[in-house]
Backbone bond lengths (Angstrom), bond angles and torsions (degrees), N, CA, C in turn:
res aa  C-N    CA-C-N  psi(-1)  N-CA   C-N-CA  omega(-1)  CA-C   N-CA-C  phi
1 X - - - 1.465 - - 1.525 109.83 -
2 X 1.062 113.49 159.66 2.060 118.66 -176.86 1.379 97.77 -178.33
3 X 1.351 109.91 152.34 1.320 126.03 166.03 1.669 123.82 -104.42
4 X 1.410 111.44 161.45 1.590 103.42 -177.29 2.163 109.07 -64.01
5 X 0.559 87.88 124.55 1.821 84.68 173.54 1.533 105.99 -93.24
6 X 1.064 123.06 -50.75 1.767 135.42 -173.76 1.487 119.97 -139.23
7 X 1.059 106.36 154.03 1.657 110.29 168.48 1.450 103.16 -143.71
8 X 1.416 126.02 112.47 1.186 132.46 151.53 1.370 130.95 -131.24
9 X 1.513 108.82 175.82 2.105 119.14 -160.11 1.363 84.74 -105.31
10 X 1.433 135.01 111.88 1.193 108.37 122.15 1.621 107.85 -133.30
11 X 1.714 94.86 170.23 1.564 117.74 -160.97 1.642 106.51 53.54
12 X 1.661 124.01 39.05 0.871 121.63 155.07 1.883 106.14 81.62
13 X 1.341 99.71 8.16 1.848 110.43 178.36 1.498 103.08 -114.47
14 X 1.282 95.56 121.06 1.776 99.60 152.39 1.264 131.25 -57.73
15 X 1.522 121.93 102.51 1.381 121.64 166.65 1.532 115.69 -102.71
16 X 1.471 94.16 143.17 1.429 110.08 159.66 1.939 129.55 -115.70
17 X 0.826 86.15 118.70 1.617 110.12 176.13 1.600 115.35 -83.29
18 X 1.461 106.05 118.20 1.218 120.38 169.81 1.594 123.08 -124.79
19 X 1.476 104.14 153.02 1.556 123.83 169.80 1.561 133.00 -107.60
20 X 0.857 130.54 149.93 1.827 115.29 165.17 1.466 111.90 -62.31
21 X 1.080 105.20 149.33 1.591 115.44 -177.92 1.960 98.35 -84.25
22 X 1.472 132.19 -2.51 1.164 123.52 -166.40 1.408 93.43 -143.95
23 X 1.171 140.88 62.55 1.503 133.99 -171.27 1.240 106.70 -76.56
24 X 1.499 147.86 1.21 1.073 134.98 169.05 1.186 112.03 -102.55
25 X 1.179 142.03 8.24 1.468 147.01 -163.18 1.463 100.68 -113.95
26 X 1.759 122.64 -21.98 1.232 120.91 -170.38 1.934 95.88 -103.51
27 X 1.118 122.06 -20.75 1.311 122.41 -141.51 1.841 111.77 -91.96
28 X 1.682 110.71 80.70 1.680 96.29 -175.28 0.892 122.29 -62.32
29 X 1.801 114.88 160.67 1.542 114.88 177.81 1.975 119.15 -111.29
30 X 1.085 95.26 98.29 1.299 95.15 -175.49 2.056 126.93 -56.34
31 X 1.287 106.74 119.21 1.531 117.45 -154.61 1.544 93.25 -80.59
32 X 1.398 109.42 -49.63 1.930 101.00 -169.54 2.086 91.34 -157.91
33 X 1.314 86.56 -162.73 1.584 97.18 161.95 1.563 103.27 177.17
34 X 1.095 122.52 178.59 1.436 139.16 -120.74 1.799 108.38 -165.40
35 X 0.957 120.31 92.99 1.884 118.45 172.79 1.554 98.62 -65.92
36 X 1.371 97.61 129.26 1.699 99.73 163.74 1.526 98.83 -132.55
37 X 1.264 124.35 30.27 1.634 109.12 -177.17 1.195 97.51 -179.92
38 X 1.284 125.79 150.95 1.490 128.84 -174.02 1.493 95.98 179.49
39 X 1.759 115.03 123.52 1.206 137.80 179.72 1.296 122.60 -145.03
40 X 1.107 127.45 165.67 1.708 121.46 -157.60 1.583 115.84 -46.21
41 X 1.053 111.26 -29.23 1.868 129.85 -160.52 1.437 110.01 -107.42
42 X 1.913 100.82 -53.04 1.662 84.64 -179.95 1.536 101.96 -148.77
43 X 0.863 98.57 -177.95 2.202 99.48 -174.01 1.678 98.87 -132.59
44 X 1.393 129.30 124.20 1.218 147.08 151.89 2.086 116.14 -42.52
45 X 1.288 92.71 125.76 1.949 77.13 158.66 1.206 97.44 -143.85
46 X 1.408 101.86 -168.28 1.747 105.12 -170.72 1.903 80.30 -137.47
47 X 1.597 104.52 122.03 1.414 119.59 165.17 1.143 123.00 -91.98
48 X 1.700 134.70 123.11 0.953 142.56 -160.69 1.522 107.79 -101.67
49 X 1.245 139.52 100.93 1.545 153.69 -134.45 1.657 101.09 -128.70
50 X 1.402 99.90 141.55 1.545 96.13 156.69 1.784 106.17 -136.11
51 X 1.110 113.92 129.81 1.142 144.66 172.77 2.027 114.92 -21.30
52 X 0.968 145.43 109.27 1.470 147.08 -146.40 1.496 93.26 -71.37
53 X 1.410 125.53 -35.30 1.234 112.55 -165.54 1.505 95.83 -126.68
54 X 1.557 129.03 121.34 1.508 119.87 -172.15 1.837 114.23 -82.29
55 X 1.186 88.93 136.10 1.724 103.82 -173.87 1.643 90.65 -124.59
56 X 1.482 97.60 131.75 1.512 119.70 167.33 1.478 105.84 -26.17
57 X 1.123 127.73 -69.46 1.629 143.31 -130.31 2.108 89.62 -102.06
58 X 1.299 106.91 -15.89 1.760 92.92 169.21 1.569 115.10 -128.46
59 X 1.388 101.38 17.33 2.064 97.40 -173.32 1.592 105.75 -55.48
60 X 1.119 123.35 -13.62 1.516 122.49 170.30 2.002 106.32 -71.53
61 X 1.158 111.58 135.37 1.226 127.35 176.33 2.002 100.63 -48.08
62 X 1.184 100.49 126.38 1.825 102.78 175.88 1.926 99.45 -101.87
63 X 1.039 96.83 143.80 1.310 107.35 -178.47 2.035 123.84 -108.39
64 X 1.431 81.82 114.46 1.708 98.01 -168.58 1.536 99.22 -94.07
65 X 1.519 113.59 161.23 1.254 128.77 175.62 1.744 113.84 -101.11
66 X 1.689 124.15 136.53 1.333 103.58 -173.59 1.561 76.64 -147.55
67 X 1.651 97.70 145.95 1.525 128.40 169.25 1.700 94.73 -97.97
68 X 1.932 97.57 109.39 1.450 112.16 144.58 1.378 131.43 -91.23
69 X 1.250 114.17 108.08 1.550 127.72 160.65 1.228 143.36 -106.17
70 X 1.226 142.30 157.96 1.410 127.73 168.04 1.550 100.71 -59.94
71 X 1.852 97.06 168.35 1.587 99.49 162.79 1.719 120.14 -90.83
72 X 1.391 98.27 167.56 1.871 123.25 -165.80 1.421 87.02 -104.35
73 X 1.620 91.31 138.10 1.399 121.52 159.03 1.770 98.62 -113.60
74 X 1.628 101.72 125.45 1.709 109.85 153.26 1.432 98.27 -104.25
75 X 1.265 122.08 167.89 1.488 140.86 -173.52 1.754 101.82 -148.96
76 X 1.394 125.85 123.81 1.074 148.41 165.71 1.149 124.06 -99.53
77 X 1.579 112.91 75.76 1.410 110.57 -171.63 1.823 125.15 -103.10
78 X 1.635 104.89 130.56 1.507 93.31 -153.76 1.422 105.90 -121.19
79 X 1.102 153.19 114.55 1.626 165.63 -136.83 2.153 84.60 -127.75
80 X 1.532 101.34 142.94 1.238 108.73 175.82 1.896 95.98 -118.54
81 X 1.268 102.93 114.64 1.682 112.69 -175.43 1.543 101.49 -88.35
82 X 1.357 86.64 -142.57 2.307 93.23 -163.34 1.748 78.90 -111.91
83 X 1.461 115.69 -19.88 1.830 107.62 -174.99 1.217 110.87 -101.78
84 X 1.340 122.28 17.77 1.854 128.13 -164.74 1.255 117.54 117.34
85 X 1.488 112.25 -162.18 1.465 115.48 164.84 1.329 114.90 -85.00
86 X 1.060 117.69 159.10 1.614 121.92 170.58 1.301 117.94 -135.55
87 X 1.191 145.01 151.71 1.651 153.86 -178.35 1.795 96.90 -100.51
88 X 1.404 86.42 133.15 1.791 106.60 174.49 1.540 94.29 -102.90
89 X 1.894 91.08 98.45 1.998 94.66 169.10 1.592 95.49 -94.21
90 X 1.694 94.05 -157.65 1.364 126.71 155.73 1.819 111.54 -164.29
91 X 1.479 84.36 176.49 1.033 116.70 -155.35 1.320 121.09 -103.67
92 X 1.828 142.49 82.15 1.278 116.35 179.86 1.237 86.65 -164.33
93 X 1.843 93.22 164.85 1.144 111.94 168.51 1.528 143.24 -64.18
94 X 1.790 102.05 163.04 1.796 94.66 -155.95 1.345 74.18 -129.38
95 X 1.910 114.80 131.34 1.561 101.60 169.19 1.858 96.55 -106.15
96 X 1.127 105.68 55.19 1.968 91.82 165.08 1.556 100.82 -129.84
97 X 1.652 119.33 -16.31 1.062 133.34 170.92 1.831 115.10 -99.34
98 X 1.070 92.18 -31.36 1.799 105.32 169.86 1.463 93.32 65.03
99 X 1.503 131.23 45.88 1.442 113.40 127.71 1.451 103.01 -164.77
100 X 1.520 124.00 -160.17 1.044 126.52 -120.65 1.884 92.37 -110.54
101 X 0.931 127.05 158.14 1.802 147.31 -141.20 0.562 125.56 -176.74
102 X 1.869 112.54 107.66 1.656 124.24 -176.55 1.546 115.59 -97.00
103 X 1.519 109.87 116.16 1.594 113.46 -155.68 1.603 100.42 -126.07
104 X 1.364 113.78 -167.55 1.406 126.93 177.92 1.734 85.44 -99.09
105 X 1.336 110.89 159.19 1.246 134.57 142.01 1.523 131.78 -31.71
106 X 0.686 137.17 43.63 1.698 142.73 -178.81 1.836 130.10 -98.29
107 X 1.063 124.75 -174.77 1.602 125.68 173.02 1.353 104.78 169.19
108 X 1.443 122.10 -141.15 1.132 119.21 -155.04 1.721 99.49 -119.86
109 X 0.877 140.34 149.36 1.451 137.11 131.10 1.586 126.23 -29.72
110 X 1.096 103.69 99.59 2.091 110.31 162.72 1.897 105.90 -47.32
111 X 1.404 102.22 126.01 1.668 90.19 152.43 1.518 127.20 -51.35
112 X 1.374 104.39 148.65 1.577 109.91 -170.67 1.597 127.47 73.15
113 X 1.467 97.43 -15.58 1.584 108.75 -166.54 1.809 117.19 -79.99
114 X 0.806 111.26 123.41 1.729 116.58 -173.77 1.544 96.06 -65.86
115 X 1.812 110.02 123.14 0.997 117.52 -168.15 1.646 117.04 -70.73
116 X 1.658 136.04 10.80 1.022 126.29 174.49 1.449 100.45 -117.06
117 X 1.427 122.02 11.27 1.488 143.02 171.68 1.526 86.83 -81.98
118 X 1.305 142.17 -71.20 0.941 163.51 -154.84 1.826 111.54 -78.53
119 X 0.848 122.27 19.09 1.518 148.82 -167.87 1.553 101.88 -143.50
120 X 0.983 143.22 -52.77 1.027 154.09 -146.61 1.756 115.84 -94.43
121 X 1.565 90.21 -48.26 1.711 117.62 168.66 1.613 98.57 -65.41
122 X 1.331 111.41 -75.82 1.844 105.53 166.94 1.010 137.41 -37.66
123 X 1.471 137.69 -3.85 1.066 156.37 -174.23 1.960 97.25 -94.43
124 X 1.458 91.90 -85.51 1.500 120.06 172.92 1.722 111.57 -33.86
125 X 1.483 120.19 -53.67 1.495 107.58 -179.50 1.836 115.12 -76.11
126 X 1.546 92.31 -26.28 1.627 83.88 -177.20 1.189 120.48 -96.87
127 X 1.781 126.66 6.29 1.199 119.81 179.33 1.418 105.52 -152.49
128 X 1.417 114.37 4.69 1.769 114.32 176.12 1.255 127.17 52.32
129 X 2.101 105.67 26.73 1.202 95.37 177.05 1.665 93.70 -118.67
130 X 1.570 107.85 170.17 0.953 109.13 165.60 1.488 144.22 -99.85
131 X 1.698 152.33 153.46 1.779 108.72 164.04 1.648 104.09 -141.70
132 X 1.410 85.37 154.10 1.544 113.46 -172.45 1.348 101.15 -85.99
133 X 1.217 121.16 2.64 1.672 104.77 154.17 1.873 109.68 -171.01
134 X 1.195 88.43 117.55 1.820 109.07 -179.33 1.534 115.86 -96.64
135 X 1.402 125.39 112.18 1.247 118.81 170.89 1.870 116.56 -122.21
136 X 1.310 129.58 110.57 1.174 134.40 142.50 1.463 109.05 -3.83
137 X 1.162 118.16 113.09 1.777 134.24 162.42 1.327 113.96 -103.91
138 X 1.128 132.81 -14.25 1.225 136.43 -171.71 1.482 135.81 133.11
139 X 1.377 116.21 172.29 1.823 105.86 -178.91 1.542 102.41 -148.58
140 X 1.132 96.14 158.02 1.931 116.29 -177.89 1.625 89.84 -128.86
141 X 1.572 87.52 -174.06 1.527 122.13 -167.14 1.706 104.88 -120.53
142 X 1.455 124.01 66.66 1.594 109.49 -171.71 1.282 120.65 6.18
143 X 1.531 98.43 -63.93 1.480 88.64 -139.25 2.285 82.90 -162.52
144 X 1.666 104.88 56.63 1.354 91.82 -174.82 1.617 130.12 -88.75
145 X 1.548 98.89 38.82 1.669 103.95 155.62 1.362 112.24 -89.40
146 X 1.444 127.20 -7.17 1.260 111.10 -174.17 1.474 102.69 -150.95
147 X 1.655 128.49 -2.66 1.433 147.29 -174.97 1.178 114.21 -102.45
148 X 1.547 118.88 142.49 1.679 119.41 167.51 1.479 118.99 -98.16
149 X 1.180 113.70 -21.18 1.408 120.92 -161.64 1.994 107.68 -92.76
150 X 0.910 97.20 -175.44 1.901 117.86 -160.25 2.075 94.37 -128.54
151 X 0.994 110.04 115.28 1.509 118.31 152.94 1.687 106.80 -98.59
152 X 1.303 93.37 133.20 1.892 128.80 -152.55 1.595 98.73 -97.93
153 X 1.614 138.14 110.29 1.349 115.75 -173.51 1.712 103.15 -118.07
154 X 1.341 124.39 139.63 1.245 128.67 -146.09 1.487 102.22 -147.75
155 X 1.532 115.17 118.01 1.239 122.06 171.85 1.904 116.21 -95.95
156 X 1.290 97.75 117.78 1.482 108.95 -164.09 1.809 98.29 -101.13
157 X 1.291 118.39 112.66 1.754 113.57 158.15 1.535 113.01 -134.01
158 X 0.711 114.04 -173.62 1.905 132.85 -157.66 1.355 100.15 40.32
159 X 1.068 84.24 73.56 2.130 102.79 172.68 1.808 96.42 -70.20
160 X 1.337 98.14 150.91 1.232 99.17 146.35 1.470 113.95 -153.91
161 X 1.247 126.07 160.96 2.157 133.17 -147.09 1.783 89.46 -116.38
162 X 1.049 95.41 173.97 0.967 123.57 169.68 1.615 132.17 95.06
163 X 1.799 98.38 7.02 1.406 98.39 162.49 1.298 121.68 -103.68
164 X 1.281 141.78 -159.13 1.468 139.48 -143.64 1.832 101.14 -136.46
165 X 1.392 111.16 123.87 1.425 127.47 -176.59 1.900 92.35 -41.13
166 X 1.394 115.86 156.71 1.382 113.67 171.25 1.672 98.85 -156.60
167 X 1.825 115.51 83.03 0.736 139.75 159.87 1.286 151.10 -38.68
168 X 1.248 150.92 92.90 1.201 132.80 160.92 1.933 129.36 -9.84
169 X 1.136 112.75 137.07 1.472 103.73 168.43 1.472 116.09 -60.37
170 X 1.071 124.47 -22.00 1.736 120.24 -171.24 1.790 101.55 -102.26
171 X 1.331 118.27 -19.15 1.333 124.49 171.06 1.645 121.37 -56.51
172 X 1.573 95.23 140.59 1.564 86.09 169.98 1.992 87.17 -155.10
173 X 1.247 89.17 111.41 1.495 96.56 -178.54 1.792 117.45 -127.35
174 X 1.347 106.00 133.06 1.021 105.93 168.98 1.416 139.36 -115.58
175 X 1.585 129.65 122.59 1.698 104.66 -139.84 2.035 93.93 -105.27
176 X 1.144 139.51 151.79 0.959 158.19 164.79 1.798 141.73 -109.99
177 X 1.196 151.03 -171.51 1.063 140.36 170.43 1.435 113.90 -138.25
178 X 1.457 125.11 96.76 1.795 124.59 175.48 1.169 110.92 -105.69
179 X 1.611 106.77 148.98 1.308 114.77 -171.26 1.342 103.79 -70.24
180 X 1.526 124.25 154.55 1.583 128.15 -178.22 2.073 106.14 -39.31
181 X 1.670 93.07 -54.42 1.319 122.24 -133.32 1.858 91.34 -76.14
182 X 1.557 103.32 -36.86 1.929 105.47 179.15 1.817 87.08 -77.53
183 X 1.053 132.76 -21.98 1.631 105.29 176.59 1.472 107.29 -66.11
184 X 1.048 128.42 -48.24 1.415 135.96 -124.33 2.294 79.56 -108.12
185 X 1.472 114.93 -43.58 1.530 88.44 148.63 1.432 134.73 -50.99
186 X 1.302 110.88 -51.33 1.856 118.55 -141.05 2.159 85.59 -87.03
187 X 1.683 126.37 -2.42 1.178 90.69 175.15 1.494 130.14 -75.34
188 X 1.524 112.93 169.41 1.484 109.95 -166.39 1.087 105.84 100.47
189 X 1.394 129.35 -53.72 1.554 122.25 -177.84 1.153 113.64 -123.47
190 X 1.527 113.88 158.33 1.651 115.62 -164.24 1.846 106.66 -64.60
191 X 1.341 103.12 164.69 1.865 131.65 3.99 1.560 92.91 -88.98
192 X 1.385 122.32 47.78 1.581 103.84 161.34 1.552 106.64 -105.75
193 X 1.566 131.12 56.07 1.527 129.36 175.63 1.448 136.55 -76.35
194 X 1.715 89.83 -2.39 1.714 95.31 168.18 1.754 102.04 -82.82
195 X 1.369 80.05 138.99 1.836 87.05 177.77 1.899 102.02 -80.15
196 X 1.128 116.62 -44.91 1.763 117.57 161.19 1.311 110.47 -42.46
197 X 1.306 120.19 -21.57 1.928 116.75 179.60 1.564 95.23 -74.74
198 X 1.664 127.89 -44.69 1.172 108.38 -167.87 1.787 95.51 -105.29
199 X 0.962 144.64 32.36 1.540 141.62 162.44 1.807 92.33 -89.48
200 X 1.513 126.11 -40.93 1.519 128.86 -172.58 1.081 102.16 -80.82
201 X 1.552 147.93 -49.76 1.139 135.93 159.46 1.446 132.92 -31.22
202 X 1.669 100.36 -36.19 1.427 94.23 178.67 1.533 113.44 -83.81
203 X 1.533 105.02 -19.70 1.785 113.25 -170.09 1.654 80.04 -73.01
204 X 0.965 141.44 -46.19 1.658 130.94 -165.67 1.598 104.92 -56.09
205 X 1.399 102.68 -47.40 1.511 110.10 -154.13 1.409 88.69 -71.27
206 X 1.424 126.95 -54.28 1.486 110.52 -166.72 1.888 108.34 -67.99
207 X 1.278 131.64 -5.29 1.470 135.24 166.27 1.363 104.96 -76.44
208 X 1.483 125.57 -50.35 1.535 119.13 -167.42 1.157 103.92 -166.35
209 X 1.155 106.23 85.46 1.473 143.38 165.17 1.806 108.42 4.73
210 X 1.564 129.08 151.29 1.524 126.90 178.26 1.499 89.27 -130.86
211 X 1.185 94.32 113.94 1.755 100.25 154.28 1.393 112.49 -99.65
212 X 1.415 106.05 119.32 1.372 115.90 174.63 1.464 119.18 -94.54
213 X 1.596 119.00 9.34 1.623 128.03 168.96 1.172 110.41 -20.49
């Protein structure tokens, strides 16, 4: 059950916004937490929770696992050619999937760093282009049964080329040009295997529409 919370237009679509009709019955309260792991990228803790509604047999705090990370910048960058628009991917390897993945431009957020600073820099080292106008589309939660952080989604146009990839030492990227319309087919199946390749596709599609006619 839920009730309406909001109704608003944007990009000319009716949305509706909903809530739980019982938000305190779902809502744990976290008591402390605990680092048990810490590695270049992200650090493990163990969250100490108590249960929204108390039951005899769990009033003791239950202990959940959470991945701390910085936050993700994706970048959606779109060049208008003589055959349509096209998306500026790349190309590299994924070692948890062990092969190769055609994605948007993205990385991590620098501490301190203003997150459309940080869009912008990701753009520039992994594909050496530049743009004259960056707008924020929106953000999710990867993956928030077990994640802390926010991936940042960013529509990049008035590109302009001609500067030079500026890589990481462990990087090996290769940047390319696909038409909007074969992305927005080929997701679901490779080389589209980042699931963030098709979460940005859809933040695109609901900004400016893909006709696949």
């Amino acid at each position: 059950m839920y009730h309406v919370q909001d109704i608003r237009v944007e990009n000319n679509v009716l949305i509706t916004y909903t809530f739980p009709m019982n938000e305190k019955q779902l809502v744990w309260s976290e008591q402390g937490r605990k680092k048990v792991f810490e590695c270049k990228i992200f650090s493990v803790w163990e969250s100490y929770c108590k249960p929204p509604v108390s039951q005899k047999s769990k009033d003791e705090p239950q202990v959940f696992s959470v991945i701390d990370t910085r936050d993700w910048v994706i970048v959606i960058p779109v060049i208008e050619s003589a055959n349509g628009k096209q998306f500026v991917m790349v190309w590299q390897w994924r070692h948890g999937s062990q092969c190769l993945s055609l994605e948007f431009p993205g990385g991590v957020k620098e501490p301190n760093e203003k997150i459309d600073d940080a869009a912008l820099r990701e753009l520039k080292e992994e594909t050496g282009y530049f743009s004259g106008k960056i707008e924020k589309i929106g953000e999710f939660c990867p993956n928030p049964a077990i994640m802390s952080n926010k991936v940042h989604f960013f529509l990049a146009e008035e590109l302009i080329a001609g500067g030079k990839q500026d890589l990481d030492e462990d990087e090996y990227v290769e940047f390319t040009l696909v038409d909007t319309k074969d992305v927005f087919r080929g997701i679901g199946s490779e080389p589209y295997i980042h699931s963030l390749v098709g979460t940005a596709v859809a933040m695109y599609n609901k900004k400016a529409p893909i006709s696949i006619a």
